[in-house]
VEXDREN-2710 file (C-alpha; in Angstrom, 1 decimal):
% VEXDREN-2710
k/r/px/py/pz
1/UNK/0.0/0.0/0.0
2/UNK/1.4/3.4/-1.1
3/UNK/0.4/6.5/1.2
4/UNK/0.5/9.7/-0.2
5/UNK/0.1/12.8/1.8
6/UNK/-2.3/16.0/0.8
7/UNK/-2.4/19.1/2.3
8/UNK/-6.0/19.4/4.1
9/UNK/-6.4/22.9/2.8
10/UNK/-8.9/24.0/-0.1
11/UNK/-5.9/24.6/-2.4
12/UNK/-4.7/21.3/-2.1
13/UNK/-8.4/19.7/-3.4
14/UNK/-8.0/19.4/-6.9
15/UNK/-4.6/17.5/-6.4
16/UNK/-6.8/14.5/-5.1
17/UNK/-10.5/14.8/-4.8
18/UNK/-12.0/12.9/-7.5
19/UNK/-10.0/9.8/-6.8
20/UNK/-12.7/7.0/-6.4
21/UNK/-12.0/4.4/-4.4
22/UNK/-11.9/1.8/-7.2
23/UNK/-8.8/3.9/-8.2
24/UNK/-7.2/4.1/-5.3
25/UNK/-7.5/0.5/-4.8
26/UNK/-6.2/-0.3/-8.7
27/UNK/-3.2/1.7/-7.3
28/UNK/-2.9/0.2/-4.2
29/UNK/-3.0/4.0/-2.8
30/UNK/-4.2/5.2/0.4
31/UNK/-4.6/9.3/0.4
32/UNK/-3.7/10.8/3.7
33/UNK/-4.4/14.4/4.8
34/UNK/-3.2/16.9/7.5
35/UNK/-1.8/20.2/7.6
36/UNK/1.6/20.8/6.6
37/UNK/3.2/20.4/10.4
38/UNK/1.0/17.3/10.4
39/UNK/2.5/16.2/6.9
40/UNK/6.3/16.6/7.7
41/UNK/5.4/14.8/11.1
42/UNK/4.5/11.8/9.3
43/UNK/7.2/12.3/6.5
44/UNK/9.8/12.2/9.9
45/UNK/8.3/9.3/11.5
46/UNK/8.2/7.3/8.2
47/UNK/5.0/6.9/7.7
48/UNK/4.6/8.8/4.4
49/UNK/7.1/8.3/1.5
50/UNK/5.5/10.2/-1.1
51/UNK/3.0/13.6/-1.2
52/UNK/3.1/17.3/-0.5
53/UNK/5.5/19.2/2.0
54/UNK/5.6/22.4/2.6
55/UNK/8.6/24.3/0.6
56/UNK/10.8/25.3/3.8
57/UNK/10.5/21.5/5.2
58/UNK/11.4/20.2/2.0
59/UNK/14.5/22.9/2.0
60/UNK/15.2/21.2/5.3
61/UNK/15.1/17.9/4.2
62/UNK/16.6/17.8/1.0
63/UNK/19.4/15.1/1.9
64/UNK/16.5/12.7/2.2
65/UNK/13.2/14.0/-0.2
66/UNK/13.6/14.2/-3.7
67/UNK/10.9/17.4/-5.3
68/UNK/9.1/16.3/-8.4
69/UNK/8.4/18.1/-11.1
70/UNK/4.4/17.1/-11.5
71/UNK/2.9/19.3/-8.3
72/UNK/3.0/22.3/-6.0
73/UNK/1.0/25.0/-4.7
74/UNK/1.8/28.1/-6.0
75/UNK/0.8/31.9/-6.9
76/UNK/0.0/32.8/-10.3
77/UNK/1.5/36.9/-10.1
78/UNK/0.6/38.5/-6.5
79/UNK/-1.5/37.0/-4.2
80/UNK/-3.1/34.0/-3.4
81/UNK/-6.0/35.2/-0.3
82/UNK/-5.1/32.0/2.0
83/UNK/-1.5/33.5/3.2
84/UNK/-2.7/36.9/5.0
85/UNK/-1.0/39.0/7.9
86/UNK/-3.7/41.0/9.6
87/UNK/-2.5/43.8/11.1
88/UNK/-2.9/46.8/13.6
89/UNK/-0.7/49.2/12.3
90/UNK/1.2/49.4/8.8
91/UNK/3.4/46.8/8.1
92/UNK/6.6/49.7/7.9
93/UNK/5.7/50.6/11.5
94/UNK/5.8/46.5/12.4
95/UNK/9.7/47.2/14.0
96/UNK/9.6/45.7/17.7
97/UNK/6.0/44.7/17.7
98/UNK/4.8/41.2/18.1
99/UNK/3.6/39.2/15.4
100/UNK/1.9/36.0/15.9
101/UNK/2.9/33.1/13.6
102/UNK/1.0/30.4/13.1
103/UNK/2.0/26.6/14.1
104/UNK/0.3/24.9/10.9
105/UNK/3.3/25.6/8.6
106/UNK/7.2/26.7/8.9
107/UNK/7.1/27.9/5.0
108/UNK/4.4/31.2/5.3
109/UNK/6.2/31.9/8.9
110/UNK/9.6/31.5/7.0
111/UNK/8.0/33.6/4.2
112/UNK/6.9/36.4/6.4
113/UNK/10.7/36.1/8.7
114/UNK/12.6/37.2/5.3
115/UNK/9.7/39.8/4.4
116/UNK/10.3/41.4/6.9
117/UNK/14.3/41.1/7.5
118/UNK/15.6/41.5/3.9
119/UNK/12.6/43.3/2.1
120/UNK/11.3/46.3/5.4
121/UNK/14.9/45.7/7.5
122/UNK/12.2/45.2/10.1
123/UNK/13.1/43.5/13.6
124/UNK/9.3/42.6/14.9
125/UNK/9.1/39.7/18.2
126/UNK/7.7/37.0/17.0
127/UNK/5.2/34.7/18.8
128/UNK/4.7/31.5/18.3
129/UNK/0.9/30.0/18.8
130/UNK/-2.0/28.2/17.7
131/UNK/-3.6/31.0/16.0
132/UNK/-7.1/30.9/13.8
133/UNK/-9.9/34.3/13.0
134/UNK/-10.5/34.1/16.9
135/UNK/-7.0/35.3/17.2
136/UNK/-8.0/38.8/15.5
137/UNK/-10.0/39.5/18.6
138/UNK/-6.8/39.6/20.8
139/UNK/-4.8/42.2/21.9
140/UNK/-2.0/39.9/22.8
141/UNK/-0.2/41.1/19.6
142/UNK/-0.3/43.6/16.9
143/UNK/-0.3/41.6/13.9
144/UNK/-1.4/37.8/13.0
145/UNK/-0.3/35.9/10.1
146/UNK/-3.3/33.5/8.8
147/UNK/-2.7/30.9/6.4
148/UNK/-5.0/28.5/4.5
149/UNK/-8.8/28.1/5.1
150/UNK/-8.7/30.1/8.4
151/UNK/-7.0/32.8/6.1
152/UNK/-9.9/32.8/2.9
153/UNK/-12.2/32.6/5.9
154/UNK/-11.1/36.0/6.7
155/UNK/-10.6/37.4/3.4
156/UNK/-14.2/36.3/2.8
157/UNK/-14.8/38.9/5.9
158/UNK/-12.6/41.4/4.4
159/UNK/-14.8/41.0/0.7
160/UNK/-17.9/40.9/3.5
161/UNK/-17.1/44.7/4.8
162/UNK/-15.4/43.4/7.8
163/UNK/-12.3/43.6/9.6
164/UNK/-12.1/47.4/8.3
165/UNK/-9.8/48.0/11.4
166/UNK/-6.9/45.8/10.7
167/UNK/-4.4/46.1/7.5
168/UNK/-4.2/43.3/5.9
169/UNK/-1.1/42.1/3.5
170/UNK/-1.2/38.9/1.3
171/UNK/2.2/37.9/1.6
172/UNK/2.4/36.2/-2.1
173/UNK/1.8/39.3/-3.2
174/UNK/4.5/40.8/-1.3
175/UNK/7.3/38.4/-2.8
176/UNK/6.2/38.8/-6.2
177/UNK/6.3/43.0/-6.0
178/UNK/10.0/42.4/-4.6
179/UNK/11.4/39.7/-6.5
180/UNK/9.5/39.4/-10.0
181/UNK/8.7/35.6/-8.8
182/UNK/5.6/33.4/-7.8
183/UNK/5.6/32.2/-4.4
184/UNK/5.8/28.2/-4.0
185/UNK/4.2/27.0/-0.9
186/UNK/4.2/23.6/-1.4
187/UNK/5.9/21.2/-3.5
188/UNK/5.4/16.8/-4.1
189/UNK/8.4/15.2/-2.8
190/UNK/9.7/11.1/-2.7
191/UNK/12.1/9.5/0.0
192/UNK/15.1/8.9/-1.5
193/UNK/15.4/5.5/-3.2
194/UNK/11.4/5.6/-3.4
195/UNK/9.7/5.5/-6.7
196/UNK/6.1/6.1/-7.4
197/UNK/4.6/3.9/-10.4
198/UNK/4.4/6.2/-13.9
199/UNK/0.9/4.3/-14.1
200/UNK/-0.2/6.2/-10.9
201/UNK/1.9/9.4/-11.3
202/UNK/-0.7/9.5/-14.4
203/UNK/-3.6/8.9/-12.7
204/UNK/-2.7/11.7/-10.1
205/UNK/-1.7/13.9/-13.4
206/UNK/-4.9/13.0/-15.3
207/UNK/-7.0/13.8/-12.0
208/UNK/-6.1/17.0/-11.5
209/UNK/-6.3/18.3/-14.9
210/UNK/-10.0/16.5/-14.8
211/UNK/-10.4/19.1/-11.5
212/UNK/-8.6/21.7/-13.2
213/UNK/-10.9/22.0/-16.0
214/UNK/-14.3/21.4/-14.0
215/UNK/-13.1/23.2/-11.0
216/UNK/-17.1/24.6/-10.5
217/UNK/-17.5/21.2/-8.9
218/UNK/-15.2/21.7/-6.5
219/UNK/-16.0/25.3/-6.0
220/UNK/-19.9/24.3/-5.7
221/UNK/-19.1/21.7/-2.9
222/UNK/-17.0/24.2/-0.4
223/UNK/-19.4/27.0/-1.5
224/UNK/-20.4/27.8/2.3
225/UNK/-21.1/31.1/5.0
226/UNK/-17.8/31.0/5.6
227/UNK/-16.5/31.1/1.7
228/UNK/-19.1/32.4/-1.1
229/UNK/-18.4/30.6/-5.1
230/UNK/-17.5/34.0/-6.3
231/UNK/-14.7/33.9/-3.4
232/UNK/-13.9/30.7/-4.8
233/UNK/-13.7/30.9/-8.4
234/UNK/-11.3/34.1/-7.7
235/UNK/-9.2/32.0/-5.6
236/UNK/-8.7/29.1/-7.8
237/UNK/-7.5/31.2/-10.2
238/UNK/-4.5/32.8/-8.4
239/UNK/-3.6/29.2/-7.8
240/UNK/-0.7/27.3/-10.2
241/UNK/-0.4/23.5/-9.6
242/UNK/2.5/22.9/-12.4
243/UNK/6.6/23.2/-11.2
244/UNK/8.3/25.0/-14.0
245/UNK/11.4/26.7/-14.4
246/UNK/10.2/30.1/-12.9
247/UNK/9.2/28.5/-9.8
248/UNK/12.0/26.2/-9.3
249/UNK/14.2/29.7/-9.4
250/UNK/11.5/31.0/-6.4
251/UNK/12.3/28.1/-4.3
252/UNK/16.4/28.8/-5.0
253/UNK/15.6/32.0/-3.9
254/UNK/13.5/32.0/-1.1
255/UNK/16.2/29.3/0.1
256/UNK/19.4/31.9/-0.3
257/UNK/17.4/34.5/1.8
258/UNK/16.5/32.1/4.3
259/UNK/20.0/30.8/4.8
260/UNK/21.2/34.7/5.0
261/UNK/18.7/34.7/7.2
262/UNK/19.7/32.3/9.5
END
């Protein structure tokens, strides 16, 4: 049995939903999902050989993970609404101020770290907690970075007329306006000396174009209070799922910042 790991978020859907079970048991394949903490978790353990990781655990881990070229999670050109700081205050007046970061996933906090260090020269205090929209209630800190659902939860607010008192920056945008570059979240790794079947590898190819092109399905099933369809269709179209070149020289990038960084 071959587990493959999927990101939990809506973003992640169209990589796997669609897969009946008759397929998955052609392929011998069992889909797991989680967060992306949750993912690497099981990736560590040795529980999951092959699926998504988020970019900076995959940067981490490169000795052992091989990237493929047939998935990620990326921008399109500026934003993608799921990777949001809310703010207090403007994000040039951030210097010295806490900032909470959530525990989900090391790549947006990463993201945010090199933002703010190599793009503002900004020295904020940085907090690290379970955070979700409750968080935007708290006075604890002066800015909160969101990221996946709990983050198009919020920017459904935003489009709502809400949250008119915090700034809000979506931090996809904020790489591309300072390096030219989409932003790659996520990216579909194999353990070293692991080799997925070209059979499935198609299937898993073949299933997301299938979602790609009738993403309304998708879109009409997750259509909710807390995300309308028009939310929805604009969100799937910031997303790219294919690793080219351009991307590839993101995740070089983001890498030599985070190592100056460190």
């Amino acid at each position: 049995m071959q587990k493959i790991g999927y990101i939990k978020y809506l973003n992640s859907q169209p990589l796997y939903v669609g897969l009946t079970l008759q397929e998955q048991l052609n392929n011998n394949l069992q889909i797991i999902t989680g967060n992306p903490r949750e993912l690497t978790q099981l990736f560590d353990s040795g529980e999951l050989d092959f699926g998504q990781m988020s970019t900076f655990s995959y940067l981490q881990r490169q000795k052992d993970f091989d990237c493929l070229d047939n998935f990620c999670i990326a921008s399109r050109k500026g934003g993608v609404d799921s990777v949001l700081l809310f703010s207090r205050k403007p994000i040039h007046d951030l210097d010295d101020e806490s900032i909470a970061l959530t525990l989900e996933s090391l790549t947006s906090a990463q993201l945010l770290k090199v933002l703010m260090a190599e793009k503002y020269k900004l020295k904020p205090t940085w907090i690290n907690e379970r955070v979700d929209l409750c968080s935007l209630e708290k006075e604890d800190f002066t800015a909160v970075l969101l990221i996946g659902d709990q983050a198009l939860a919020a920017e459904q607010q935003r489009f709502n007329g809400e949250l008119k008192n915090w700034f809000c920056y979506d931090l996809a945008s904020l790489w591309f306006e300072w390096t030219g570059l989409p932003f790659v979240f996520a990216v579909f790794v194999s353990r070293k000396g692991k080799m997925l079947n070209p059979d499935l590898m198609k299937t898993l190819s073949d299933n997301l174009q299938k979602n790609l092109k009738s993403i309304d399905s998708i879109i009409e099933s997750n259509a909710s209070s807390s995300y309308s369809k028009e939310l929805l269709r604009k969100y799937f179209g910031l997303l790219d799922y294919e690793l080219d070149e351009q991307k590839r020289e993101s995740i070089q990038k983001f890498k030599k910042l985070s190592i100056v960084l460190d």
